[in-house]
C-alpha positions as CSV (number, residue, x, y, z in Angstrom):
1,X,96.8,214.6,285.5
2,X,94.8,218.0,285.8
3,X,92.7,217.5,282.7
4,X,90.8,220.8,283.4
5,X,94.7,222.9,283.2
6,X,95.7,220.8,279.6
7,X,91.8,221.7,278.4
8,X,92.6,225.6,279.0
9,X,96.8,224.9,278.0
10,X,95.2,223.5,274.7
11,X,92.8,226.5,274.2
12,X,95.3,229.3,274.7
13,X,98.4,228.0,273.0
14,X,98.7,229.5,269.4
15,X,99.4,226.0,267.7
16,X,96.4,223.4,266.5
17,X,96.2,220.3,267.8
18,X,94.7,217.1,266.6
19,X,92.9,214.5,268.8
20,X,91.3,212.1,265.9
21,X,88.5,209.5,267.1
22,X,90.9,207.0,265.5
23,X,91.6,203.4,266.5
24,X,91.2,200.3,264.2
25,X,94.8,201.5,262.3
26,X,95.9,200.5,265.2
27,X,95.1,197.3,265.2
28,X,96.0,196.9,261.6
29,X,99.3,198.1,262.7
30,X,99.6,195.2,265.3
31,X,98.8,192.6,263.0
32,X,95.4,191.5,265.0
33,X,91.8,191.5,263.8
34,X,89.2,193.1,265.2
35,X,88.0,190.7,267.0
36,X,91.0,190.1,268.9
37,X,91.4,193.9,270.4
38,X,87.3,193.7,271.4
39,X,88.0,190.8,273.5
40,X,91.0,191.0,274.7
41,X,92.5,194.0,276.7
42,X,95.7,193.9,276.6
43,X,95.7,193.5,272.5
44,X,93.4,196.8,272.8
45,X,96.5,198.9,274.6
46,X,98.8,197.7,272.0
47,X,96.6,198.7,269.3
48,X,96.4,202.5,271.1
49,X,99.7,202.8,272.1
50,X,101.1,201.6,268.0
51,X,98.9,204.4,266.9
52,X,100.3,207.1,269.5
53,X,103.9,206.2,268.4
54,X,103.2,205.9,264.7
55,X,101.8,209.4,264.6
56,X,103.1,211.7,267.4
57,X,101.3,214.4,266.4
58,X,98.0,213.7,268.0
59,X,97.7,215.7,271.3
60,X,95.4,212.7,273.4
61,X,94.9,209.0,272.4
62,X,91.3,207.4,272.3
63,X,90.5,203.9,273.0
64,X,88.4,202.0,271.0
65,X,84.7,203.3,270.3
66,X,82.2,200.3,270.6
67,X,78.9,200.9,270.9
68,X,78.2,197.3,271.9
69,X,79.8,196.7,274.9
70,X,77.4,198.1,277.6
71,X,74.5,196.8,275.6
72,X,76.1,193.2,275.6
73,X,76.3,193.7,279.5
74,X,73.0,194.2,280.0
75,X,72.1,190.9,278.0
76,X,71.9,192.1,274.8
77,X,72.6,189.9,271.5
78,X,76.1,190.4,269.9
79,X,77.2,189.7,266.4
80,X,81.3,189.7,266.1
81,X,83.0,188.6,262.8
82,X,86.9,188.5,263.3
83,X,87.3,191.7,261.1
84,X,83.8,193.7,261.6
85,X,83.1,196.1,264.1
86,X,80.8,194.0,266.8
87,X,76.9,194.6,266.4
88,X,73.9,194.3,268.5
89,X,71.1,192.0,266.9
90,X,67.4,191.9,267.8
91,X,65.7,193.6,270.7
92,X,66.1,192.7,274.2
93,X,63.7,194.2,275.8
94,X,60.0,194.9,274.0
95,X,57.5,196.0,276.9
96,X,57.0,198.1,280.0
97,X,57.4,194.6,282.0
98,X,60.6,193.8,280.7
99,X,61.9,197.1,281.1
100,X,60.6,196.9,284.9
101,X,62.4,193.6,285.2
102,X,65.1,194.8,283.4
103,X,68.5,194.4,286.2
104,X,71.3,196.8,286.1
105,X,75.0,194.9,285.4
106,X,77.4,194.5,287.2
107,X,81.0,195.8,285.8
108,X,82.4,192.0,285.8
109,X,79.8,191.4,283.3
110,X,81.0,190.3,279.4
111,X,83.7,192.4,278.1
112,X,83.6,196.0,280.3
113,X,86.2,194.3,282.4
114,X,88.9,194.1,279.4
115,X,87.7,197.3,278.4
116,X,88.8,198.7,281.7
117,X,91.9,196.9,281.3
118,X,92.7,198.6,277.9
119,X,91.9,202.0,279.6
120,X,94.2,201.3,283.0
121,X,97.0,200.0,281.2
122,X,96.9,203.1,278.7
123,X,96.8,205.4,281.3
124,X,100.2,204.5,283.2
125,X,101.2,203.1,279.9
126,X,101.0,206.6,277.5
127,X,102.9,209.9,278.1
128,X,99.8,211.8,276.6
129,X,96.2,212.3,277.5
130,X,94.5,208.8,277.0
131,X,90.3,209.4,277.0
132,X,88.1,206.1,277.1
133,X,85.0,205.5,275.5
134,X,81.4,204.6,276.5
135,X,78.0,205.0,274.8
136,X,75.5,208.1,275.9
137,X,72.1,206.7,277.5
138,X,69.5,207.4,274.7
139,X,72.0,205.4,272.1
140,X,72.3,202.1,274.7
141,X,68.6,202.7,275.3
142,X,67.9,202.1,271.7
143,X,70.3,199.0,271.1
144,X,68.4,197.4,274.2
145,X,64.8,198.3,273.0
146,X,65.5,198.7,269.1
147,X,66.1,202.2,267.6
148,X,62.8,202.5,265.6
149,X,60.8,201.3,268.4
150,X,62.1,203.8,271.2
151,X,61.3,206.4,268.3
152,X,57.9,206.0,268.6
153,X,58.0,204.8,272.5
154,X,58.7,208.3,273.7
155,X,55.8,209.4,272.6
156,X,53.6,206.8,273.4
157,X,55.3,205.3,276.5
158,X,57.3,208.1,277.4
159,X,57.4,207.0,281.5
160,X,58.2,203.9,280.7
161,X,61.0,204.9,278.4
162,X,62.4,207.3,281.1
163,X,62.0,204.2,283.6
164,X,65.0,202.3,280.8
165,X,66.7,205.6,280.7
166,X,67.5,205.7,284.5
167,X,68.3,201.6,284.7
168,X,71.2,203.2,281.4
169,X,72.0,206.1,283.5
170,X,72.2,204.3,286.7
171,X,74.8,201.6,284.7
172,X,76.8,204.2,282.8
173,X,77.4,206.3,286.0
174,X,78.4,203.0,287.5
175,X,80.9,202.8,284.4
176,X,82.2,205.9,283.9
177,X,83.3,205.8,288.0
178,X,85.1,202.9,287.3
179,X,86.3,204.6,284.0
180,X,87.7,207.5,286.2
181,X,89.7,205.2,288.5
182,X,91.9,203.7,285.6
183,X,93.6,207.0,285.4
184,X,92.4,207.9,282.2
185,X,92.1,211.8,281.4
186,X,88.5,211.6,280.9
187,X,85.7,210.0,278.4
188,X,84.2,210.4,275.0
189,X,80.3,209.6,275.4
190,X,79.1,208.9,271.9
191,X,75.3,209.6,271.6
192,X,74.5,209.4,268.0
193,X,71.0,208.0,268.3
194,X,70.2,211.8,270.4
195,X,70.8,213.7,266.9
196,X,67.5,211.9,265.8
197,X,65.7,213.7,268.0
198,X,64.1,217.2,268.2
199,X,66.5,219.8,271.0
200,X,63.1,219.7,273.1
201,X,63.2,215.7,273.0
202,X,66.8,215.6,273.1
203,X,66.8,217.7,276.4
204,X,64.3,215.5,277.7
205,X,65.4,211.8,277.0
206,X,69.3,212.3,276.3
207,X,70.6,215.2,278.1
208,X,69.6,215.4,281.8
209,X,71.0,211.9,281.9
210,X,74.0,212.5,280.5
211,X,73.8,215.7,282.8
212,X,73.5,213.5,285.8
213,X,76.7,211.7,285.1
214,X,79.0,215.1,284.0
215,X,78.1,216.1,287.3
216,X,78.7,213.1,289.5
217,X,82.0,212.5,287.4
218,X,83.8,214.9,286.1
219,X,86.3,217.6,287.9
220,X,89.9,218.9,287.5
221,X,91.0,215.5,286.7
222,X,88.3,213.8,284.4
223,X,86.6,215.3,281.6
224,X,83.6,214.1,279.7
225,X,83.4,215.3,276.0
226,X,79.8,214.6,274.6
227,X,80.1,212.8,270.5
228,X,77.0,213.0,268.7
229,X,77.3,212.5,265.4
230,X,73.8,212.5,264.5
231,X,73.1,216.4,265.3
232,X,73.1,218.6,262.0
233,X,73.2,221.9,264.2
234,X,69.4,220.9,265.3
235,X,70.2,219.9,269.3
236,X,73.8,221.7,269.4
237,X,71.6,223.6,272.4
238,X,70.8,220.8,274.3
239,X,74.2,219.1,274.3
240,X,75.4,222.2,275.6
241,X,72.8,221.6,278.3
242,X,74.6,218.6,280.2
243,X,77.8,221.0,280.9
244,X,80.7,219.1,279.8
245,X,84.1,220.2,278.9
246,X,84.3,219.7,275.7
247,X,81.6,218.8,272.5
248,X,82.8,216.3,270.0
249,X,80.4,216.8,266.2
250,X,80.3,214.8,263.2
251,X,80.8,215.7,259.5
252,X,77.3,216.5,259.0
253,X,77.5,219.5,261.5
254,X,79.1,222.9,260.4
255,X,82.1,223.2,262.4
256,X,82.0,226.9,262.5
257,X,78.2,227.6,263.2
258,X,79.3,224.9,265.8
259,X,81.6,226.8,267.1
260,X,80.0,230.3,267.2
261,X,77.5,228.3,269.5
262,X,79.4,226.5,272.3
263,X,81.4,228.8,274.9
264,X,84.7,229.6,274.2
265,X,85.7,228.0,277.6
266,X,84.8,224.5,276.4
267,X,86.5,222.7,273.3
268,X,84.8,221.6,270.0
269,X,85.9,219.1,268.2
270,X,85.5,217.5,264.7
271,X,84.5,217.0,261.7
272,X,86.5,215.4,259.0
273,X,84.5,212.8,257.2
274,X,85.6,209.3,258.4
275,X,84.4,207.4,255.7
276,X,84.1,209.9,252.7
277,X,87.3,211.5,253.2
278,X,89.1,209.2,255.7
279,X,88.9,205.8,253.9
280,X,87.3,206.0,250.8
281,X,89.5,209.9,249.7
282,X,92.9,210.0,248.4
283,X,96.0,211.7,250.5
284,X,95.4,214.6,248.3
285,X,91.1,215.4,249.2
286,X,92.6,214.4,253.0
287,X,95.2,217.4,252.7
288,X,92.7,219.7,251.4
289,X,89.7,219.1,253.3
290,X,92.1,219.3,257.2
291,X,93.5,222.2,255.5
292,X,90.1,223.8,254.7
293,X,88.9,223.0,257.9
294,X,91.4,224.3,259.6
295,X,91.7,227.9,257.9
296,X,87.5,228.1,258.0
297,X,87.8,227.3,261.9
298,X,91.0,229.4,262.6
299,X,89.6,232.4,264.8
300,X,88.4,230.3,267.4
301,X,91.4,228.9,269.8
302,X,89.3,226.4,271.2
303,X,89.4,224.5,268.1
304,X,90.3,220.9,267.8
305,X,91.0,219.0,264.7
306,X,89.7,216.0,264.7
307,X,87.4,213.2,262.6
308,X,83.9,213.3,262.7
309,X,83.8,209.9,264.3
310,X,85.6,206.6,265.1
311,X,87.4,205.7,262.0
312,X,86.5,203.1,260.4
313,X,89.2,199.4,259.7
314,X,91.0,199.7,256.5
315,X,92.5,203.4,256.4
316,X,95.3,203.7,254.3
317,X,98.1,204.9,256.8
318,X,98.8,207.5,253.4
319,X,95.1,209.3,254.1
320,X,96.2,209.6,258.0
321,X,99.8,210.9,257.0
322,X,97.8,213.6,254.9
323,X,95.6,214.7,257.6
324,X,98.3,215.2,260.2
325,X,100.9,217.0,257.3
326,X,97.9,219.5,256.4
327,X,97.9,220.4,260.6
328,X,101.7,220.6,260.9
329,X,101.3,222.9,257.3
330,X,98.9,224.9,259.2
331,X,100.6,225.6,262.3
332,X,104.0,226.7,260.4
């Protein structure tokens, strides 16, 4: 499809869209676990596609968001539980010599190839958009060195962080190639662990890489939208900085100071509270909080509703209801 003409059809039609980071009700809507749709590939489709035809509303579908599966390719410990989200446990790599011996994977390694397979069989699969997932470089960095240790690394070690950054770069380009050849509309690069970090640092160690892939990648058929859930407003510049087509922020982020700050060329996305509102609110706060969000965010076109990240297991299908009756409120 021509991503770049459905980015600028979505920004100059008068009606809101929705394009939630939403999976795991999915799942639950399959009857599987987890675990089954992290290993599995074809269980991962299912799970999308349920969700597209139990809420028509939403204008793209996601695939799942796990921030585990390039870190498990490079070597990295995994903890899966049959209904958790999969973690990374334990540091990988600790020194300047392991990062030097550190060898970029291969995309047959662990579970990227039934990752691929969800994202190829969603693509020829859906009749909307379908945008894959993949982790940003700083955040992979992190889960391969240990998040409070590359903290302190880029100021002490900073060449020998940017010396992991390019072996995460190098393996995410690598990925998102292969991303781009399933067919999908384009990808959803969550880099939380970047909102940690000043705009200065985040320039530095998270957005010329990310940079470096945009440009290799993306054109009138593949888009990259840039997640990170962990900027407050603090590094909205530097996202900006790696030029992608659209800017995905989380609940902590005001949406409209957000939005006063990207061009009005790109789209912004976000930020209902996934957990606050999502799973833990009743259908009522859902209602009222899309339909505050979507009145304080109204002026600008490029505008799309959406959560502030991956929704978490366990969302009553009421709450989800809620959220897509406040957008179709709104647009009547």
């Amino acid at each position: 499809m021509n991503t770049a003409q459905w980015i600028k059809t979505l920004i100059g039609q008068k009606e809101r869209t929705a394009i939630p980071i939403m999976t795991h009700p999915g799942i639950e809507l399959i009857g599987k676990r987890i675990v089954d749709a992290v290993t599995d590939g074809e269980t991962h489709f299912r799970a999308v596609e349920a969700l597209a035809r139990h809420f028509p509303r939403t204008a793209a579908s996601t695939t799942i968001m796990d921030l585990t599966v390039e870190a498990e390719a490079f070597g990295a410990n995994l903890h899966m539980s049959p209904d958790d989200i999969p973690s990374i446990e334990g540091r990988l790599i600790s020194n300047y010599a392991g990062i030097k011996a550190l060898q970029i994977p291969t995309l047959d390694e662990k579970r990227i190839p039934q990752y691929l397979k969800a994202d190829e069989l969603a693509a020829k699969q859906l009749d909307i958009p379908v945008f894959a997932g993949c982790i940003g470089p700083f955040s992979l960095a992190g889960r391969l060195y240990d998040m409070t240790e590359i903290m302190m690394a880029i100021y002490i070690e900073p060449d020998a962080m940017q010396l992991l950054l390019e072996k995460c770069t190098e393996f995410l380009l690598n990925y998102c190639r292969a991303i781009k050849r399933t067919g999908v509309a384009g990808v959803i690069m969550a880099e939380p662990a970047a909102g940690l970090l000043s705009d200065e640092d985040c320039r530095t160690f998270s957005s010329i890489h990310i940079r470096r892939i945009v440009e290799a990648v993306q054109d009138e058929s593949f888009a990259v939208i840039l997640h990170n859930c962990g900027n407050t407003g603090h590094c909205t510049q530097a996202m900006l900085a790696v030029g992608a087509s659209g800017y995905h922020f989380g609940n902590k982020a005001d949406m409209v100071e957000a939005l006063q700050s990207c061009p009005a060329d790109v789209l912004v996305m976000g930020n209902i509270d996934p957990v606050g509102v999502f799973k833990q609110g009743t259908p009522e706060q859902v209602y009222a909080e899309t339909s505050s969000l979507l009145e304080r965010t109204a002026v600008f076109p490029n505008f799309v509703l959406s959560t502030g990240c991956d929704v978490p297991p366990r969302i009553p299908v009421e709450n989800i209801e809620a959220f897509y009756q406040a957008l179709a409120q709104f647009n009547r």
